[in-house]
PDB file as gemmi writes it, atoms N, CA and C in Angstrom:
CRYST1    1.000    1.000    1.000  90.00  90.00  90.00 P 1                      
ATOM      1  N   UNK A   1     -21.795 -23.174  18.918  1.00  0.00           N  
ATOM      2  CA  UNK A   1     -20.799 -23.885  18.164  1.00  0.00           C  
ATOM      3  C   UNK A   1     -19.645 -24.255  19.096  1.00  0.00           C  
ATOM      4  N   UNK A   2     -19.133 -25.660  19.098  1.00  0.00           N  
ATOM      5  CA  UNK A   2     -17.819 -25.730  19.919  1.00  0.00           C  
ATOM      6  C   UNK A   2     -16.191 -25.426  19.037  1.00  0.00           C  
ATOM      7  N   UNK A   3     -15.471 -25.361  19.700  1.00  0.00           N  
ATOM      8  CA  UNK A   3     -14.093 -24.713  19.400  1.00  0.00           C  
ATOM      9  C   UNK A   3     -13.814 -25.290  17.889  1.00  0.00           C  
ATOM     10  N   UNK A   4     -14.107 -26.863  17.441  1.00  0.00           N  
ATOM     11  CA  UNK A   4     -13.799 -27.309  16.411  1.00  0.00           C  
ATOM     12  C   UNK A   4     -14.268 -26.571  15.641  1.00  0.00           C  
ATOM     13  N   UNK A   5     -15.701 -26.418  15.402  1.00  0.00           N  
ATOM     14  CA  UNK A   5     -16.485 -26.181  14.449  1.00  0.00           C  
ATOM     15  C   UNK A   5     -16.168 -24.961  14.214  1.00  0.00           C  
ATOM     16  N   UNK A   6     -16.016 -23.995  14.926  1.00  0.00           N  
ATOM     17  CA  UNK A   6     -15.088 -22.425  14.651  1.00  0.00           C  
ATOM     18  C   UNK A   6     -13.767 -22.522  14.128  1.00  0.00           C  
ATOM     19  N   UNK A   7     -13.011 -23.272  14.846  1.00  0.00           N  
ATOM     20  CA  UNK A   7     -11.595 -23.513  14.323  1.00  0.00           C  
ATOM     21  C   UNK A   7     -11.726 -23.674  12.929  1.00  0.00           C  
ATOM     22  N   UNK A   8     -12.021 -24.729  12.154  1.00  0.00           N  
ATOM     23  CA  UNK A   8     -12.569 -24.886  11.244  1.00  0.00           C  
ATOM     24  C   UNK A   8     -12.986 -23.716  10.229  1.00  0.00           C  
ATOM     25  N   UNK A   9     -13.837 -23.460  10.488  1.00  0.00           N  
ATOM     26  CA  UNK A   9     -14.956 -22.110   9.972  1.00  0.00           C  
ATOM     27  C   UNK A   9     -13.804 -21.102   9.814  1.00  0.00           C  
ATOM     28  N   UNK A  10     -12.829 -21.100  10.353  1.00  0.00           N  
ATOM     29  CA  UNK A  10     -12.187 -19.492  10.836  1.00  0.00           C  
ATOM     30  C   UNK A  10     -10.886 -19.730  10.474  1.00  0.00           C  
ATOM     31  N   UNK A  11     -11.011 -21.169   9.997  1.00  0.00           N  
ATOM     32  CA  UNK A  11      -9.113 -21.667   9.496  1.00  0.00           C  
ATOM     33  C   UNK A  11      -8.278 -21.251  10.354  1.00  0.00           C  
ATOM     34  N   UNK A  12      -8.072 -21.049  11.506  1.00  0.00           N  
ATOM     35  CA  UNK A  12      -7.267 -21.152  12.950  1.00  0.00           C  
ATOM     36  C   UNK A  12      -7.038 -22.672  13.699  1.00  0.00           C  
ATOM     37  N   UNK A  13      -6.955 -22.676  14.080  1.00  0.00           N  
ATOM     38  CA  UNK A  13      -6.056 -23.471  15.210  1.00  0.00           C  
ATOM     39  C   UNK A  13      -6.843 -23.576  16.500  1.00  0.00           C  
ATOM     40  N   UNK A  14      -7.340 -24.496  17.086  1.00  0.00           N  
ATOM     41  CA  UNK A  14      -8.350 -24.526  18.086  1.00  0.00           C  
ATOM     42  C   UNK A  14      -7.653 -23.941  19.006  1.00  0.00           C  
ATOM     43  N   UNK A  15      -5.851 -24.761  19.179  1.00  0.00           N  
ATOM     44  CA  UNK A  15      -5.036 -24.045  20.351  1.00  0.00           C  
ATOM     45  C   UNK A  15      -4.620 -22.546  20.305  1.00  0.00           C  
ATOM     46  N   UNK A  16      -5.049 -21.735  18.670  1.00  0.00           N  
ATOM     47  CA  UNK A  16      -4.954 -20.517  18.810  1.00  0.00           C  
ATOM     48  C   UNK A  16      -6.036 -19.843  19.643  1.00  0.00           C  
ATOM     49  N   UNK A  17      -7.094 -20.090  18.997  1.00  0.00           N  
ATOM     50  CA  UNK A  17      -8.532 -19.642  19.828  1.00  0.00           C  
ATOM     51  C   UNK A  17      -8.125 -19.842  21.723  1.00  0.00           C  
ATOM     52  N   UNK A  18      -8.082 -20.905  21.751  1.00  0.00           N  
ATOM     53  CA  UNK A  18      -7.206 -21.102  23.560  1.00  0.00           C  
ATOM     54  C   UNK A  18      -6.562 -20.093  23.844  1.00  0.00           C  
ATOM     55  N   UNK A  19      -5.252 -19.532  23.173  1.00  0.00           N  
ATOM     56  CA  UNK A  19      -4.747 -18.775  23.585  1.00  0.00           C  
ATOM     57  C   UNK A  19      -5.083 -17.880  23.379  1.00  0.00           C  
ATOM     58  N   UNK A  20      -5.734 -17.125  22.292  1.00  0.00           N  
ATOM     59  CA  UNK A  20      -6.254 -15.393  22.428  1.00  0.00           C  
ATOM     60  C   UNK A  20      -7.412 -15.618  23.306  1.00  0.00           C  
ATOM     61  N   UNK A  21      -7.974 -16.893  23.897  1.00  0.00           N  
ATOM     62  CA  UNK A  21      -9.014 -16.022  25.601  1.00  0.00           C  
ATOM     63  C   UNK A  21      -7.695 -16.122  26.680  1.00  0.00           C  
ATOM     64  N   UNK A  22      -7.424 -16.922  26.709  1.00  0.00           N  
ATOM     65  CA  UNK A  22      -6.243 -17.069  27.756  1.00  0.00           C  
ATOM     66  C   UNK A  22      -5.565 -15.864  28.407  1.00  0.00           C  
ATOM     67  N   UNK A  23      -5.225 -15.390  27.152  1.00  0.00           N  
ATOM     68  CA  UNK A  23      -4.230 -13.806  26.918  1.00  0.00           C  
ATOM     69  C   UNK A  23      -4.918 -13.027  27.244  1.00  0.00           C  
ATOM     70  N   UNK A  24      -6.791 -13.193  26.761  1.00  0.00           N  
ATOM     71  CA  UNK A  24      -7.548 -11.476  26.912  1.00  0.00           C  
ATOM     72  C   UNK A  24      -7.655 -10.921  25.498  1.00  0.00           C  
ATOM     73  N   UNK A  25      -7.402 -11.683  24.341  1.00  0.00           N  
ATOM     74  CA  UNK A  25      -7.396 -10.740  23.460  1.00  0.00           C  
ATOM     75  C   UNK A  25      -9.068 -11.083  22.773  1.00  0.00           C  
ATOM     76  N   UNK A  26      -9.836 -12.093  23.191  1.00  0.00           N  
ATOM     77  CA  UNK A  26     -10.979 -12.288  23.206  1.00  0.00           C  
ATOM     78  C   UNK A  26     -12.137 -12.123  24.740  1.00  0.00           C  
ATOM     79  N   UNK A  27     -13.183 -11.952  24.755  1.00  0.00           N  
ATOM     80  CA  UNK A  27     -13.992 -11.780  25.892  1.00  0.00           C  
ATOM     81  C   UNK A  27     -13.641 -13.734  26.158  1.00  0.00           C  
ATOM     82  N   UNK A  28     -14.147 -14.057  27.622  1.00  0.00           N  
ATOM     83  CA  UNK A  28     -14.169 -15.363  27.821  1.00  0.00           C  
ATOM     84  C   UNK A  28     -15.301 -16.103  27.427  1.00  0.00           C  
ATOM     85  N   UNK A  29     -15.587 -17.170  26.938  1.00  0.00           N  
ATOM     86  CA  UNK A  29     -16.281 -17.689  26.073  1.00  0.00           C  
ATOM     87  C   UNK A  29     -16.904 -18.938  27.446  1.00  0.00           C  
ATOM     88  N   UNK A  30     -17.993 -18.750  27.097  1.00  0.00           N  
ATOM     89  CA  UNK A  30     -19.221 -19.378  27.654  1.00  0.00           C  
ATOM     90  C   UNK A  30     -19.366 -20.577  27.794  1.00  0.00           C  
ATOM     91  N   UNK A  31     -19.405 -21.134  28.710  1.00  0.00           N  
ATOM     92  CA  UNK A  31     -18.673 -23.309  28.816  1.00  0.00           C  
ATOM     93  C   UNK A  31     -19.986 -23.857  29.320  1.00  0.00           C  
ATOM     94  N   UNK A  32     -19.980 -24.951  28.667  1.00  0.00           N  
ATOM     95  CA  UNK A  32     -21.234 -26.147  28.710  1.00  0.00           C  
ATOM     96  C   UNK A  32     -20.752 -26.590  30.472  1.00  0.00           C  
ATOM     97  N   UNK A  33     -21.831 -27.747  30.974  1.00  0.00           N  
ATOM     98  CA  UNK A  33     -21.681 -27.941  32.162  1.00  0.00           C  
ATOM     99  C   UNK A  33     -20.552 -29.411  32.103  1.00  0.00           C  
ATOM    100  N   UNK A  34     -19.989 -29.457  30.596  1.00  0.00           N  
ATOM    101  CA  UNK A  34     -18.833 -30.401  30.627  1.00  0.00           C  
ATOM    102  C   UNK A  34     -17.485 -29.289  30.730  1.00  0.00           C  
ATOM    103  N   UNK A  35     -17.907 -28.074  30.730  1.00  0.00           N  
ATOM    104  CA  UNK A  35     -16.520 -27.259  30.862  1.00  0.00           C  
ATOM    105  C   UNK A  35     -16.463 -26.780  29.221  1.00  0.00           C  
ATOM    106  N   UNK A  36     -16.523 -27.241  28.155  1.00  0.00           N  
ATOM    107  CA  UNK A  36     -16.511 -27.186  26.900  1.00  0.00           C  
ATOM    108  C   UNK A  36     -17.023 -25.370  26.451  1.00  0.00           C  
ATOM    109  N   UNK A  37     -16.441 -25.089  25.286  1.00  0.00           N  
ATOM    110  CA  UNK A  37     -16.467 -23.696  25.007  1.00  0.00           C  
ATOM    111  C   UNK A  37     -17.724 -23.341  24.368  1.00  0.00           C  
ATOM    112  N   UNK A  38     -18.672 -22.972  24.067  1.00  0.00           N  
ATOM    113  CA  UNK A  38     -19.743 -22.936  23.832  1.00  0.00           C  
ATOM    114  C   UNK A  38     -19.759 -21.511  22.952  1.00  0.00           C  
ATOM    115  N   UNK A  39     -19.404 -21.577  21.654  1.00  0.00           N  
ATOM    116  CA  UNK A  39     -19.113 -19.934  21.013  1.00  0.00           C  
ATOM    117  C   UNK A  39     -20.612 -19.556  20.186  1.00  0.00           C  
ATOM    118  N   UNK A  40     -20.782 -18.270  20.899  1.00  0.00           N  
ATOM    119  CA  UNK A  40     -21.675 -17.806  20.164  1.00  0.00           C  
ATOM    120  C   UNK A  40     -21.509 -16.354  19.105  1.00  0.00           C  
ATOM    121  N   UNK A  41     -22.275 -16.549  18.105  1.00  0.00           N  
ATOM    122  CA  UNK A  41     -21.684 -15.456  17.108  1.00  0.00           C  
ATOM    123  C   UNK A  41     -21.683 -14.580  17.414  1.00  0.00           C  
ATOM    124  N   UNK A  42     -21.758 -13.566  18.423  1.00  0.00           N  
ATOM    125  CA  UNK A  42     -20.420 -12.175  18.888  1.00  0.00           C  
ATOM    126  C   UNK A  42     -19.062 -13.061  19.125  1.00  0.00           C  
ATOM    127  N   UNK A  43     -19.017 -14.025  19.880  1.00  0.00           N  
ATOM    128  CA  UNK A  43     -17.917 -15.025  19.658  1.00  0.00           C  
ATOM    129  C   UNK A  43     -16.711 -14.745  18.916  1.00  0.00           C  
ATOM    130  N   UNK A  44     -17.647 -15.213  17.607  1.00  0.00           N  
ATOM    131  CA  UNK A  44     -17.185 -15.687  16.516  1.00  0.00           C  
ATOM    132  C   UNK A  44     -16.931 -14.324  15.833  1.00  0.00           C  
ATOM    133  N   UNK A  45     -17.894 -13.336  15.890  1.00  0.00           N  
ATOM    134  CA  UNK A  45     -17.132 -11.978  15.145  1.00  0.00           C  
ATOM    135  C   UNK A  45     -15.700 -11.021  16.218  1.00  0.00           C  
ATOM    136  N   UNK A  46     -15.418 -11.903  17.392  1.00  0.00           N  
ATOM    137  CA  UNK A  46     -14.622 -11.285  18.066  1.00  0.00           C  
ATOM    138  C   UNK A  46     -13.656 -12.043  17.407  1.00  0.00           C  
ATOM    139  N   UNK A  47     -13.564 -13.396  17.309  1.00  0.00           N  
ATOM    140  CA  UNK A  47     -12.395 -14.441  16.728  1.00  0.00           C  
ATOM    141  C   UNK A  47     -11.388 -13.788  15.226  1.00  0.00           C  
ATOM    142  N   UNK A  48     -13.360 -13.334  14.325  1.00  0.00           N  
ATOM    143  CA  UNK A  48     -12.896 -12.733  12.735  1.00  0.00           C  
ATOM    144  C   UNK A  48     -11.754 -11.511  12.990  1.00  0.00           C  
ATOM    145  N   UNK A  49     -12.284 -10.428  14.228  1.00  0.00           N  
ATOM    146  CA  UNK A  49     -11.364  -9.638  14.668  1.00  0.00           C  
ATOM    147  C   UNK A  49     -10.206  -9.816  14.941  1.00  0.00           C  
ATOM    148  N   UNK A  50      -9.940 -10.334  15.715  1.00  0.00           N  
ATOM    149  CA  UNK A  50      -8.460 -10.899  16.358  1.00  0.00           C  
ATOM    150  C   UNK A  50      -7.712 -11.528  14.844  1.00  0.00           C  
ATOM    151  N   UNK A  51      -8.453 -12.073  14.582  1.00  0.00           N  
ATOM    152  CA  UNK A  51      -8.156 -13.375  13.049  1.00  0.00           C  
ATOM    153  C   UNK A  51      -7.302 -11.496  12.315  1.00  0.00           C  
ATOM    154  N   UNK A  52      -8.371 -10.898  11.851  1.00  0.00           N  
ATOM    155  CA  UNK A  52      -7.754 -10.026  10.891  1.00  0.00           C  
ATOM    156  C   UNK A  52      -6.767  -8.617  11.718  1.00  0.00           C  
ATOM    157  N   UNK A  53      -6.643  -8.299  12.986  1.00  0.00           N  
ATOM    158  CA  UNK A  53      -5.635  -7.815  13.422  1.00  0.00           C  
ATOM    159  C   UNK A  53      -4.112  -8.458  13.400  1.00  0.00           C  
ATOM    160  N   UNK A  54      -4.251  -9.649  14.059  1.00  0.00           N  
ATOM    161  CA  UNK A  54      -2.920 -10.193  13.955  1.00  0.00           C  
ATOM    162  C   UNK A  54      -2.412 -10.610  12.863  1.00  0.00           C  
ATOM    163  N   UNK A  55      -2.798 -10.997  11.306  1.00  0.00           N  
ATOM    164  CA  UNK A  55      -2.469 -10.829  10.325  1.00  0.00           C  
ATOM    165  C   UNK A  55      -1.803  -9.406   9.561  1.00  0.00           C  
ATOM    166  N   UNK A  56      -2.831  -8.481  10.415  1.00  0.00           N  
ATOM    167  CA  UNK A  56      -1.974  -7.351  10.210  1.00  0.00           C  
ATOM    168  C   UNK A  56      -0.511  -6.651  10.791  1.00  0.00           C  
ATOM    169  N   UNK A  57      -0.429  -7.461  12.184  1.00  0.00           N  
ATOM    170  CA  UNK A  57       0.778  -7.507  13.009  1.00  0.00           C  
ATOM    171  C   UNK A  57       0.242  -6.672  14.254  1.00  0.00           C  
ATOM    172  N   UNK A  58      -0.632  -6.668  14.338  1.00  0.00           N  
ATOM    173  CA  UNK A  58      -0.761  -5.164  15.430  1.00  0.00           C  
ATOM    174  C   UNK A  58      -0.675  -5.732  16.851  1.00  0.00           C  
ATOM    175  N   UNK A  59      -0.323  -5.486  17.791  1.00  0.00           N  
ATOM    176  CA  UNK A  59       0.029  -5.981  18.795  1.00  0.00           C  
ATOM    177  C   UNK A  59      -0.859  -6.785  19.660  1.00  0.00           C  
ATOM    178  N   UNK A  60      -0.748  -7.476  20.718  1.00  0.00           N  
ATOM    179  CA  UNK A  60      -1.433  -7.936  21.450  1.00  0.00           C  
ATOM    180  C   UNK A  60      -2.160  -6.780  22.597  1.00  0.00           C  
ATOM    181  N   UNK A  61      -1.207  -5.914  22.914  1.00  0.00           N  
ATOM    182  CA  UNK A  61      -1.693  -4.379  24.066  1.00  0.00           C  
ATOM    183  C   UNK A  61      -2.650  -4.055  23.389  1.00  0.00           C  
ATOM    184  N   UNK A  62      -2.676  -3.678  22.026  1.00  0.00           N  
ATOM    185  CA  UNK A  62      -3.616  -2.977  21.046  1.00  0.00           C  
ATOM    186  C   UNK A  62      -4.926  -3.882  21.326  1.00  0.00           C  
ATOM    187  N   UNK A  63      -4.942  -5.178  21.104  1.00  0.00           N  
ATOM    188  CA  UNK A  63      -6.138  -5.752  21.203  1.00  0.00           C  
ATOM    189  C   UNK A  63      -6.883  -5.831  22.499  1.00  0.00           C  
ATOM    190  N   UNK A  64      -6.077  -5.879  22.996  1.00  0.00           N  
ATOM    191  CA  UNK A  64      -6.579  -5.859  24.769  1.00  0.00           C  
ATOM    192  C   UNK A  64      -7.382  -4.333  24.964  1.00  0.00           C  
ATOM    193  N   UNK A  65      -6.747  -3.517  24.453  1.00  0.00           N  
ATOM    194  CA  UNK A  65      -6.794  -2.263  25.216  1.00  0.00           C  
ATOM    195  C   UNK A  65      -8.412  -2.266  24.148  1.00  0.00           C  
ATOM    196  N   UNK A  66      -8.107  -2.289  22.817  1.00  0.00           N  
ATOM    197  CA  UNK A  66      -9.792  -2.102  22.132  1.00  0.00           C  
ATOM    198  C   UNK A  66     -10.824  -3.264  22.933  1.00  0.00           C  
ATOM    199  N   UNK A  67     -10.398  -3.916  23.370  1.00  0.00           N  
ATOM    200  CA  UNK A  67     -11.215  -4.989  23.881  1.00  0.00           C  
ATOM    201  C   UNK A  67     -12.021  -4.637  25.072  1.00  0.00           C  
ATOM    202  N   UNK A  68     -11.319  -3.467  25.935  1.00  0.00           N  
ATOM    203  CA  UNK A  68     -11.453  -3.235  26.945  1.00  0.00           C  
ATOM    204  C   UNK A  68     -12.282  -1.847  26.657  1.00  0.00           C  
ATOM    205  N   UNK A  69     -11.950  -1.278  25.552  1.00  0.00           N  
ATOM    206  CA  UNK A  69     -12.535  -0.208  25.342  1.00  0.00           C  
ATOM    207  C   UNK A  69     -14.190  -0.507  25.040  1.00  0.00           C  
ATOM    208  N   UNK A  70     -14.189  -1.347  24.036  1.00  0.00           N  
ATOM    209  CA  UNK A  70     -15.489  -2.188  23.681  1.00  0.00           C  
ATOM    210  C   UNK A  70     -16.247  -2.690  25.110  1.00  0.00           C  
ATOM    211  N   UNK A  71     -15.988  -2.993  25.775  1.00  0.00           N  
ATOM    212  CA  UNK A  71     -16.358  -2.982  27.267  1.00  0.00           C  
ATOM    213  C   UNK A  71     -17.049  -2.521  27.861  1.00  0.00           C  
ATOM    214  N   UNK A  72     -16.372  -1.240  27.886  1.00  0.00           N  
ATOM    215  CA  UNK A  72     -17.050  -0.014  28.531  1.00  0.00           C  
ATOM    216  C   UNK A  72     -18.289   1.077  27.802  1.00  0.00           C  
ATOM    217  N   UNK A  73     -18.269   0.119  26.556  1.00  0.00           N  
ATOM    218  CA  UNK A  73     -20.023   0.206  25.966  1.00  0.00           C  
ATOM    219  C   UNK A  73     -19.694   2.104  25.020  1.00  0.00           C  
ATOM    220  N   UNK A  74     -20.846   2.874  25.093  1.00  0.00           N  
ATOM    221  CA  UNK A  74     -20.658   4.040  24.501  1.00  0.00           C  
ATOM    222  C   UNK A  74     -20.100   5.114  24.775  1.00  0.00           C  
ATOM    223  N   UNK A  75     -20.004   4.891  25.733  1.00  0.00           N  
ATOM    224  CA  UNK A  75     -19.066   5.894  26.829  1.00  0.00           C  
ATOM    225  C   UNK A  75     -17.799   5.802  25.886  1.00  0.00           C  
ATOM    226  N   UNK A  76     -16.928   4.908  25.360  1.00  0.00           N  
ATOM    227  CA  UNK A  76     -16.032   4.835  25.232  1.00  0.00           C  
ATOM    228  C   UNK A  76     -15.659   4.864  23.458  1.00  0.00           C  
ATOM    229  N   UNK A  77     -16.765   5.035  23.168  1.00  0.00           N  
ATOM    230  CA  UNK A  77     -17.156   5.443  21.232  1.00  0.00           C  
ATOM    231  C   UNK A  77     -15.874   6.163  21.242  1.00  0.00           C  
ATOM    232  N   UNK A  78     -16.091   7.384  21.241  1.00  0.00           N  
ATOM    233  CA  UNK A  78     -14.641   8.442  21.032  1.00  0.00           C  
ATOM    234  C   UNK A  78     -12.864   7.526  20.819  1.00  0.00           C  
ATOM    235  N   UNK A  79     -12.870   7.027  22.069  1.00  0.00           N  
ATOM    236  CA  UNK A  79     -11.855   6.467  22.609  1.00  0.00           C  
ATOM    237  C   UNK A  79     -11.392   5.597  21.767  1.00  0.00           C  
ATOM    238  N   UNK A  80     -12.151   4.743  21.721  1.00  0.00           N  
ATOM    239  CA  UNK A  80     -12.188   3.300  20.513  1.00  0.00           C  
ATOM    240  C   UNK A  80     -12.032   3.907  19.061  1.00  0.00           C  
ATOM    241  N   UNK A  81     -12.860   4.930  19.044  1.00  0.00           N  
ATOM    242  CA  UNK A  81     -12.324   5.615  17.323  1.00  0.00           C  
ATOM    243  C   UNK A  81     -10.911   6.011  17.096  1.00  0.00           C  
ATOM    244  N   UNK A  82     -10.653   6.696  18.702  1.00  0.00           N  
ATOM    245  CA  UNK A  82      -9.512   7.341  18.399  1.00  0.00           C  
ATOM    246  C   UNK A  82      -8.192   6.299  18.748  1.00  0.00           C  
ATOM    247  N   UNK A  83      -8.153   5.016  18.907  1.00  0.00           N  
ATOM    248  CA  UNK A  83      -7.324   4.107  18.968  1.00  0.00           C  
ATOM    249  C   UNK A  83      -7.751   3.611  17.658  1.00  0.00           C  
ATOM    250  N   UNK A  84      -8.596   3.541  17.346  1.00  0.00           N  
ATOM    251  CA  UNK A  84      -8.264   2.566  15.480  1.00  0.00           C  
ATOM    252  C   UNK A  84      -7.579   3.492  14.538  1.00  0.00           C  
ATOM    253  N   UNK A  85      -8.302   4.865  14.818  1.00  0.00           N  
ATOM    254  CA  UNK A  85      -7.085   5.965  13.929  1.00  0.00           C  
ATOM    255  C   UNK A  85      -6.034   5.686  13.942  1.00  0.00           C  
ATOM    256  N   UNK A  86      -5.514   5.598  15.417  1.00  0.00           N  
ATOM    257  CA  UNK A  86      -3.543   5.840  15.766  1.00  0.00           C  
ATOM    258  C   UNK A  86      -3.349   4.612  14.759  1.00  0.00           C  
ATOM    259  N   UNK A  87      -3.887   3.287  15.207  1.00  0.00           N  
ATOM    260  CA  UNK A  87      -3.558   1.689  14.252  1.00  0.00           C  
ATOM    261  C   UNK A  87      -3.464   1.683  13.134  1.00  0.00           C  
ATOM    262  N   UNK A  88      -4.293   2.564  12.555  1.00  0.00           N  
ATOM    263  CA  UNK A  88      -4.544   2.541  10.750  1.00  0.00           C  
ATOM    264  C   UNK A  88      -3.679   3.025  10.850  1.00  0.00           C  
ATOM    265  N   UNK A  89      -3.090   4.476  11.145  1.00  0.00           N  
ATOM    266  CA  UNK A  89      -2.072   5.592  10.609  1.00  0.00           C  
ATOM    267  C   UNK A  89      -0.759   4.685  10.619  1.00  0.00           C  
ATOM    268  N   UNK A  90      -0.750   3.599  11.704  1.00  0.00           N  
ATOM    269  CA  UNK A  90       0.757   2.779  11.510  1.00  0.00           C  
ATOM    270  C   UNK A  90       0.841   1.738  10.462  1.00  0.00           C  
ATOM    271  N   UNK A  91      -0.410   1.453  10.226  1.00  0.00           N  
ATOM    272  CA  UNK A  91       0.284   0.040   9.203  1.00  0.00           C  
ATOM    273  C   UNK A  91      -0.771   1.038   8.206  1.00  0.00           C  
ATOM    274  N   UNK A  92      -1.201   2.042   7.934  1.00  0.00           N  
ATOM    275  CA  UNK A  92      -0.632   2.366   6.604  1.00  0.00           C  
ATOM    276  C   UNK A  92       1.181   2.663   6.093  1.00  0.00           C  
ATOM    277  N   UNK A  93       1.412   3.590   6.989  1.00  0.00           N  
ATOM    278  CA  UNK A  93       2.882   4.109   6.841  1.00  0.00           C  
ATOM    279  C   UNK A  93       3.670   2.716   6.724  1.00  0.00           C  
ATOM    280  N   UNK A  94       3.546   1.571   7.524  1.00  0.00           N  
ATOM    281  CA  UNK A  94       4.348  -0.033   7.454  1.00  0.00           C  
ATOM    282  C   UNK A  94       3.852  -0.333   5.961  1.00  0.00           C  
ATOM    283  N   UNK A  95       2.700   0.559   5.211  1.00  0.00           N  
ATOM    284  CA  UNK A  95       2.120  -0.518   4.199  1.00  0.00           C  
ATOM    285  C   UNK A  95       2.698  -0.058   3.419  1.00  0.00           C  
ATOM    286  N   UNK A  96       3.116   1.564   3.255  1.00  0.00           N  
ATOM    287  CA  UNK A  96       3.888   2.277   2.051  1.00  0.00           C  
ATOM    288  C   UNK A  96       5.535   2.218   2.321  1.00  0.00           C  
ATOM    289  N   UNK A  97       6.160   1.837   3.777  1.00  0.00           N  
ATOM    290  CA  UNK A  97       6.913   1.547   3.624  1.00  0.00           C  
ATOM    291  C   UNK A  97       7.908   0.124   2.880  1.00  0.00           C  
ATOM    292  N   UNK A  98       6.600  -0.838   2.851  1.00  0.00           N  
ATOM    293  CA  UNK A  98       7.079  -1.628   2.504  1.00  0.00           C  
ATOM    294  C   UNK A  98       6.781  -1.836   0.825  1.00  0.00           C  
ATOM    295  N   UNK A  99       5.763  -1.302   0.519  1.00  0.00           N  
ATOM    296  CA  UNK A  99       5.704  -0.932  -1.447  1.00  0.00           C  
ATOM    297  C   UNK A  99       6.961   0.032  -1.466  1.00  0.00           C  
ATOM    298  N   UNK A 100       7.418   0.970  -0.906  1.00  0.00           N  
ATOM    299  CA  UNK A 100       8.564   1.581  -1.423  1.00  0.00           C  
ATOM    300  C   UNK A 100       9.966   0.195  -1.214  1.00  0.00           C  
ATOM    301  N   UNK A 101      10.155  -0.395  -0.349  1.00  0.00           N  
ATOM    302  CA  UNK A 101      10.706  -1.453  -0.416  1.00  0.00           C  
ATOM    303  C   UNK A 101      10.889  -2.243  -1.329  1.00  0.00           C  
ATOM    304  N   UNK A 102       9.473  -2.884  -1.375  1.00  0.00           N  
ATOM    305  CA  UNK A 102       9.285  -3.755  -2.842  1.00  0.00           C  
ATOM    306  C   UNK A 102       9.919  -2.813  -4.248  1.00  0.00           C  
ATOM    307  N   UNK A 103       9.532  -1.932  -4.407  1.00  0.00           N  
ATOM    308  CA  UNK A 103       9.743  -1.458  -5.643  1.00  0.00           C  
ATOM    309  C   UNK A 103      11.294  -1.341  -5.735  1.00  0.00           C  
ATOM    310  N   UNK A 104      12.071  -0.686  -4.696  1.00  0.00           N  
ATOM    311  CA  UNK A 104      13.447  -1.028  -4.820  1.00  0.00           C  
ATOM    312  C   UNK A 104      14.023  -2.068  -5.269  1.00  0.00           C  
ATOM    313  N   UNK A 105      13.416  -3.084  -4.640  1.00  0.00           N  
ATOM    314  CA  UNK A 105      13.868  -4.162  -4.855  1.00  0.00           C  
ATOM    315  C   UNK A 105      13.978  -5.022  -5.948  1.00  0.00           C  
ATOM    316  N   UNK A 106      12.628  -4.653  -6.704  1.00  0.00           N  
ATOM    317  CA  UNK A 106      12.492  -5.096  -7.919  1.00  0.00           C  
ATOM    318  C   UNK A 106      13.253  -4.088  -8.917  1.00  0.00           C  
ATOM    319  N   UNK A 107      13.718  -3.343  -8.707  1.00  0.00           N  
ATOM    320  CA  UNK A 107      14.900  -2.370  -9.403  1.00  0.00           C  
ATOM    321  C   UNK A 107      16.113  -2.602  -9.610  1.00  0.00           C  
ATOM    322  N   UNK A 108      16.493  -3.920  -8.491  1.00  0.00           N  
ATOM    323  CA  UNK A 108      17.885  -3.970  -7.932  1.00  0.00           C  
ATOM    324  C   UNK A 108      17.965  -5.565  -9.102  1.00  0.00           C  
ATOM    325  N   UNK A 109      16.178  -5.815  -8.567  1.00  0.00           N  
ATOM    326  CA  UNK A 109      16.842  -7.287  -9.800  1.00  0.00           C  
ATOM    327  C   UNK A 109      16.720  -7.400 -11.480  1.00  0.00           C  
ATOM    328  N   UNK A 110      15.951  -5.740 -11.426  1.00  0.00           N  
ATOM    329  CA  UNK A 110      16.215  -5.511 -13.219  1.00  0.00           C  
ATOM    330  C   UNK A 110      17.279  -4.677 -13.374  1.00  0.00           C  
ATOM    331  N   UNK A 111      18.112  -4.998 -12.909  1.00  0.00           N  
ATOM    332  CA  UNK A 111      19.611  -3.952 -12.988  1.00  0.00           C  
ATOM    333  C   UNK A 111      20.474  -5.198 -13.688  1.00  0.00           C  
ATOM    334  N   UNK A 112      20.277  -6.514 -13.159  1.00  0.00           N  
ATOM    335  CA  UNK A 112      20.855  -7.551 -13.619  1.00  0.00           C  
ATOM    336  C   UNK A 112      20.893  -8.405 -14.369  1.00  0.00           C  
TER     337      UNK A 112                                                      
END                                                                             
C-alpha cells in the first residue's frame, strides 16, 4: 500500500506518517525503486500503534524506547512488559485524575 492509501485507511495525515519514521517512532518503511513508501501490514499495525499511543499523550521516548525494545525480538519480552506496565500505571492515574476533575467541575456549574 502507498502512504495515501494508509493515510486514508488510518485517518492521519500522510505528513504525519513522514514524521513518526523520520523521528523513529515507526521501523523505516520499505521504498519502491521510485523511492516511494511501500507499507506493508506490520507497517500498518505499527502506524495503528503510534495512531493509538499518541492519542493517549504518551511520549515520543516511550515509543522509541518500545520500538527498540520490539527489536530486540524475545529477549526483550520481560522488558517490553515491564515498560507498558510503568505507561498504563500513568495514564490510568492522568485518567482518574482527570474524572475527579470533571466531576468537580460539573459541581461548580450545578452550584449556579
Amino acid at each position: 500500500m502507498q502512504i495515501q492509501q494508509v493515510a486514508s485507511q488510518l485517518a492521519i495525515q500522510p505528513d504525519t506518517i513522514r514524521r513518526w519514521e523520520r523521528v523513529g517512532l515507526i521501523p523505516p518503511v520499505r521504498r519502491d525503486s521510485d523511492g516511494l513508501r511501500i507499507f506493508s501490514d506490520r507497517d500498518v499495525d505499527w502506524l495503528k500503534c503510534v495512531k493509538i499511543l499518541n492519542q493517549l499523550g504518551v511520549s515520543d521516548d516511550f515509543q522509541r524506547e518500545y520500538m527498540k525494545l520490539v527489536s530486540l525480538g524475545n529477549q526483550a519480552e520481560p522488558a517490553r512488559h515491564s515498560l507498558i506496565k510503568e505507561e498504563l500505571a500513568k495514564i490510568q492515574n492522568n485518567h482518574h485524575c482527570l474524572l475527579t476533575a470533571i466531576d468537580q467541575l460539573e459541581k461548580l456549574a450545578e452550584d449556579r
